[in-house]
N, C-alpha and C positions, 0 to 999 in steps of 0.2 A: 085333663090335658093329655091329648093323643101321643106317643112318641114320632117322631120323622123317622121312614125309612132310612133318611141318609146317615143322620145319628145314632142310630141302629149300628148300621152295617159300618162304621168308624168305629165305634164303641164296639162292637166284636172283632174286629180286624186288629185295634190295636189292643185288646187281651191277647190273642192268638200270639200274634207279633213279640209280646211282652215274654208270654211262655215260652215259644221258643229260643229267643234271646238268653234267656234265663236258663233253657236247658244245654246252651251251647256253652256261654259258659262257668257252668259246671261241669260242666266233660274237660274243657280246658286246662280249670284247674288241678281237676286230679290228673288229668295226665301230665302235667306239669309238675305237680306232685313227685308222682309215680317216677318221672325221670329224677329229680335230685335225689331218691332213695338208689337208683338203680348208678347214678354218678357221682355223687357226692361222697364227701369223708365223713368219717364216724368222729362226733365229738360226746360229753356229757354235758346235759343243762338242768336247770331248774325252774319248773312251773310256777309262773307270779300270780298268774290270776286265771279263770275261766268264767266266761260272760257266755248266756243262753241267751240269746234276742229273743224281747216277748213274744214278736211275731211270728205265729204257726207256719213251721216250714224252712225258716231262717235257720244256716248253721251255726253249730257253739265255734267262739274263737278260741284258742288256747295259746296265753300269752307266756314265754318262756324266755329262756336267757342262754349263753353259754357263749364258753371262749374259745373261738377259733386259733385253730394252728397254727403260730407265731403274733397273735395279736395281743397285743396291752391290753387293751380294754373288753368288758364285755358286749356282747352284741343283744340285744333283744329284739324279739321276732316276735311275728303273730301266726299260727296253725289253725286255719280252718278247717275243721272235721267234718267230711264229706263225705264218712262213710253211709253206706244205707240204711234207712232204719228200717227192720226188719220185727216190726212192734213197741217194742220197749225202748226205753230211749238208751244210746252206749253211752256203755259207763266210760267216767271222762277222767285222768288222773287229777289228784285233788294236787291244790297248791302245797309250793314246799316240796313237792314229789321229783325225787331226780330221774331224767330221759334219757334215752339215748336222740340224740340229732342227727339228721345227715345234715349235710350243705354244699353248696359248689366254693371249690377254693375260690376264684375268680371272683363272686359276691354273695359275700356271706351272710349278709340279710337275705337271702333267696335261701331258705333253710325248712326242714320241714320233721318233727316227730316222728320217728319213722313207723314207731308200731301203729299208728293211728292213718296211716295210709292206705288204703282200701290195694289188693294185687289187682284186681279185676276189675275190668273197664263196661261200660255200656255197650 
């Protein structure tokens, strides 16, 4: 059974489309990133869990906790690691392991690991 032209050229247009989108953002998030390290407060947290998506290419999340500057309770976040890899895969803190956090006062779910933030942009 032949392919169609037309299903071709849809079928590469919307991979292409896919990639791109996907690289946009990505760039988003670390710069988003990038900014609550460069604005946000310094707190301590601790790492609950870390999950590797099986899928090749997929970032690890790194799920952590900590208590913001006048809050009751604590907050738990998730840290996407969007560093580069650069062969080998980055080592990731193990759970139970204590972080430093930044965060924005304003929303403190908007928080991010700070050593695990890449300085440099695409």
């Amino acid at each position: 059974m032949p392919i169609e032209l037309p299903s071709l050229i849809a079928f590469c247009g919307g991979a292409v489309l896919a990639m791109i989108l996907s690289g946009k953002l990505t760039v988003r998030g670390l710069l988003t990133a990038q900014q609550i390290v460069r604005e946000g407060r310094v707190a301590e947290g601790r790492i609950v869990r870390v999950w590797r998506p099986p899928v090749a290419g997929a970032f690890p999340r790194i799920y952590f906790e900590y208590q913001p500057e006048g809050a009751a309770a604590l907050v738990r976040c998730c840290h996407t690691d969007r560093r580069v890899l650069d062969g080998d895969m980055p080592s990731l803190p193990a759970v139970g392991t204590q972080v430093t956090v930044r965060y924005l006062p304003k929303n403190p779910r908007r928080a991010v690991i700070a050593k695990l933030v890449s300085r440099f942009t695409h």
